[in-house]
N, C-alpha and C positions, 0 to 999 in steps of 0.2 A: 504493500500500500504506500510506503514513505517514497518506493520509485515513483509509482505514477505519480504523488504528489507533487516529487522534483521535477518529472519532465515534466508537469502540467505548467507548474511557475513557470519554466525555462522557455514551454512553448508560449506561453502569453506576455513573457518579458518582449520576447522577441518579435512576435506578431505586433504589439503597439508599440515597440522600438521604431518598427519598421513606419508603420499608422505615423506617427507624431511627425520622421524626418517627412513623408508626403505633403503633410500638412502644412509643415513650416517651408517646404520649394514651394507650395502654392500661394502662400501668406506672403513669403519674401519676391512675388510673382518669379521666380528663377523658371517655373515650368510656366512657358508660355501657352494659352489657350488653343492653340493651332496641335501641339504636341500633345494635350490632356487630349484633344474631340479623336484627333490621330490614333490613341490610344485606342478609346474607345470604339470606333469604328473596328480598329483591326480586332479588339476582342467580339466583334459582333461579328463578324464578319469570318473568322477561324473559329470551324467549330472541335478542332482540340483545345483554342483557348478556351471559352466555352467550360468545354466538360473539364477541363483543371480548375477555372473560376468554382463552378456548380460543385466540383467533388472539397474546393476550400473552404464553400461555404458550409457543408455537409459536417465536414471534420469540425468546422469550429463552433456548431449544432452541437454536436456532440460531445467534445471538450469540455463546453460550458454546463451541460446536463451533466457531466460527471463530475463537473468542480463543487458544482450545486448540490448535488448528493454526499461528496464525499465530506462538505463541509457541515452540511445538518445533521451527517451521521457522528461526526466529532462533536458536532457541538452538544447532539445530546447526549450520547455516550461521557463530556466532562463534566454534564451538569447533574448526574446522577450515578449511585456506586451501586450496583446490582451484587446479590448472591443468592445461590438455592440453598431451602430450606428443604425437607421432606413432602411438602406438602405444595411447592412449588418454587416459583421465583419471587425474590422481592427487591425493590428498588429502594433506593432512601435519596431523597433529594439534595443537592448539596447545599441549598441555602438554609433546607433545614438544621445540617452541620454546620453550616454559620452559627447561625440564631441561637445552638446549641454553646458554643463556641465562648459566643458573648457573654452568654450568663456564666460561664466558667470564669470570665475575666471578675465579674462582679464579688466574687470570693475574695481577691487578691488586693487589698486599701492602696498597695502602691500603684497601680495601674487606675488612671485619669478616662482610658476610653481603650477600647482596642476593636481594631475591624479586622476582621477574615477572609481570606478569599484561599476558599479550595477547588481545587484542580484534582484531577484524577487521570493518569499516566500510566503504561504499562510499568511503569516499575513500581507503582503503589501510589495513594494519598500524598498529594503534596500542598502543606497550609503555609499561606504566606500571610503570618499577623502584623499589622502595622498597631505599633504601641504610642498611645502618648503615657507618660509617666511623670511621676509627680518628683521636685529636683532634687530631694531628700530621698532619694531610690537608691541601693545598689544595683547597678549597671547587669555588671554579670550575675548575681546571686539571683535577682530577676527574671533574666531572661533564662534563665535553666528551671527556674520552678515554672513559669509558663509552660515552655515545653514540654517539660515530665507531666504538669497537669493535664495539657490537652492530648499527649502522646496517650498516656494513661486512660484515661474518661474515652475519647476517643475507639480504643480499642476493647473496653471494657464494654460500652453501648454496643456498637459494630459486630463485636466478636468476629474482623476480619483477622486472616494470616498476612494481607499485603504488606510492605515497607509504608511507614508514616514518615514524610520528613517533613520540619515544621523551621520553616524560617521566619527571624525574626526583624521585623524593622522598627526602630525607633524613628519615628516621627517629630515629634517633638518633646520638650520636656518643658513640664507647667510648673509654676508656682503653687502651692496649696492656698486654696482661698480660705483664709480665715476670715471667721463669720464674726461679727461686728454688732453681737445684739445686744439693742438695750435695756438696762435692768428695769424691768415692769414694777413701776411703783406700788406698792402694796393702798389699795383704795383705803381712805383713811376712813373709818364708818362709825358713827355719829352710835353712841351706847344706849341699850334701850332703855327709855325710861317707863315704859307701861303706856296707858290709854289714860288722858285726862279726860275726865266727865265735867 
């Protein structure tokens, strides 16, 4: 599959390599109008040119329906991690292992926010966290409890056998907002003296 993916790029680099220079002899007028109709003419006119135009437009019909295929097949195949069970197949979504992800982050008071973004790759699960963290954080001590967290939780939910690799990116680093609240005066309330008649 990764061949035809290569020659598919290889053959469309080159097919609108070739498209863009046409374009710019005609923009720059370099190919004069007597040469373009000239063209023209002889390809209407020969019918082997004809059946190579007809068979180029054919192939690149088809090209495109296979480019079209091969990239909705990836893109659903990364957007979701399948395994069988006894009783059949099941799929789990990967934004669901986001959203999972997230509230993993919510355990850990040094982490400010953390986003997910997993991928699934013949060699296994691959989670790329971007962290923001708060500036009284150790750096490394951090980013190893993330990983063992969600490596951990991860596999434990899942119960896959693939490789998990879990990279990490700090984003930014926050200040901690301390909160500024002010002390609620205790309402001063007026002592009962009973019901005068």
């Amino acid at each position: 599959m990764r061949v035809v993916s290569n020659l598919t790029i290889i053959f469309y680099s080159v097919f609108f390599f070739i498209i863009g220079i046409i374009l710019l002899l005609f923009s720059f007028n370099i190919v004069s109008q007597e040469l373009a109709g000239y063209t023209v003419d002889f390809i209407y006119k020969t019918p082997n040119m004809r059946l190579i135009i007809g068979c180029t437009g054919g192939l690149l019909i088809a090209v495109t329906l296979l480019v079209i295929q091969i990239v909705v097949g990836r893109m659903q195949m990364e957007r979701t991690i399948a395994f069988d069970n006894p009783d059949g197949q099941v799929t789990i979504s990967l934004g669901a292992i986001e959203d999972f992800i997230k509230r993993l982050a919510k355990q850990l008071p040094e982490i400010k926010d953390l986003k997910p973004d997993v991928i699934v790759t013949k060699k296994g699960v691959d989670i790329t966290t971007r962290l923001v963290l708060y500036s009284d954080t150790n750096i490394p001590e951090i980013t190893e409890r993330v990983q063992n967290l969600i490596k951990g939780r991860i596999q434990d939910i899942l119960g896959i056998e693939e490789s998990i690799f879990i990279r990490v990116h700090i984003a930014k680093i926050a200040q901690k907002e301390e909160t500024h609240e002010p002390k609620l005066r205790e309402k001063e309330v007026a002592p009962f003296r009973g019901i005068e008649y």
